[in-house]
C-alpha positions in Angstrom: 88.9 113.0 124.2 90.0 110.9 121.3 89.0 107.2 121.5 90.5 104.1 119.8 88.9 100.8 119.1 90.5 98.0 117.5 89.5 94.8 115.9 90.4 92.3 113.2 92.7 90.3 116.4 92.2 86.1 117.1 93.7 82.8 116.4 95.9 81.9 113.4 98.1 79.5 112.5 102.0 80.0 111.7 102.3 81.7 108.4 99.0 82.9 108.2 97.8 86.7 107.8 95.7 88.8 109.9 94.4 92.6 109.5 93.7 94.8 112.4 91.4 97.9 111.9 91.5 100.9 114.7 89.0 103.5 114.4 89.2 106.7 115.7 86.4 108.7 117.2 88.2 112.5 116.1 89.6 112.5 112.2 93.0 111.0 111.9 94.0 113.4 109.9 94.5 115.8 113.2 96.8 113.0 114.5 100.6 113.3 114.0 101.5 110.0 114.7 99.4 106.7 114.6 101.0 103.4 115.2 100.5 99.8 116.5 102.1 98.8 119.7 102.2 95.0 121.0 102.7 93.2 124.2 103.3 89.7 124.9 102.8 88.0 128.1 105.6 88.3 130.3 107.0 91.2 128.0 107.2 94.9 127.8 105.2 96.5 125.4 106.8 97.5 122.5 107.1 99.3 118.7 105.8 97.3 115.9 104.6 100.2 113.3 103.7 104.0 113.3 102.6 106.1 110.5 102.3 109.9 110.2 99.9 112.2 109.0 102.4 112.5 105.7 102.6 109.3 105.2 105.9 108.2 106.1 106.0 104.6 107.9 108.3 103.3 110.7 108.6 99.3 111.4 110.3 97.7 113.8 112.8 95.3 112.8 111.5 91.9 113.9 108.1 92.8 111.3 109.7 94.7 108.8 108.6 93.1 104.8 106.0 91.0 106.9 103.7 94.1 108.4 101.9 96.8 106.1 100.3 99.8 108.2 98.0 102.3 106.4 95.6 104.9 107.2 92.1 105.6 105.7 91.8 109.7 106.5 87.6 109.3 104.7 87.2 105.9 107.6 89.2 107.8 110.0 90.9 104.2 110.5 94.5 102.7 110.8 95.2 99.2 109.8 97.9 96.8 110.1 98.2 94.0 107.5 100.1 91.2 109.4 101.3 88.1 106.9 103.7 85.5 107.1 102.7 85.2 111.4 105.3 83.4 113.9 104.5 82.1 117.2 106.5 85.0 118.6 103.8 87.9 117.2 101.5 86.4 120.0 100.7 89.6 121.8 98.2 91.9 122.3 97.8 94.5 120.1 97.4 98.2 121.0 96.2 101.2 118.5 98.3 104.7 120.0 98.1 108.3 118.6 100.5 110.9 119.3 99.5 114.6 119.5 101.5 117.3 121.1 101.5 116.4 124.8 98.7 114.3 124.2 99.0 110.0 124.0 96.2 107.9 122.9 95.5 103.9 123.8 92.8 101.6 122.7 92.5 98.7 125.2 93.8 96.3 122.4 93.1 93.1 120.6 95.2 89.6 121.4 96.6 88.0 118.1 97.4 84.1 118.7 99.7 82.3 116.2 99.7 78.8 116.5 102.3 76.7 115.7 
């Protein structure tokens, strides 16, 4: 059973910059996919980042030039680099894996931007 635990979420004000950490209890290396998923109140959860085991980086439109993810195979960790916050990034933040028939969920961390 592969476990997720983020951190790094909490108050900020507009245009300021926040980095959430997951870490994994398995190597992320034997992940495909990791990525960051947000959901704000109200809202379905959604997209913001993923990252595969090569590298290659998705981003969803709304944080693209603003969000950085990256993954630290030797931490076994995936971060997301948030700058340049809006109001409308309040969420709460959830770490995922992807595996062949296999979906992983931390139970998230809730990023306020104040404006």
């Amino acid at each position: 059973q592969v476990q997720l635990v983020e951190s790094g979420g909490g108050l900020v004000q507009l245009g300021g910059s926040l980095r959430l950490s997951c870490a994994a209890s398995v190597r992320i290396s034997t992940i495909n996919i990791m990525g960051w998923y947000r959901q704000a109140p109200g809202k379905q959860r959604e997209l913001v980042a993923t990252i595969t085991s090569g590298d290659s980086t998705n981003y969803a439109d709304s944080v693209k030039g603003r969000f950085t993810i990256s993954r630290d195979n030797a931490k076994n960790t995936v971060n997301l680099q948030m700058n340049s916050l809006k109001p409308e990034d309040t969420a709460v933040y959830y770490c995922n894996g992807k595996r062949p028939f296999a979906d992983y969920w931390g139970k998230g961390t809730l990023v306020t931007v104040s404006s």
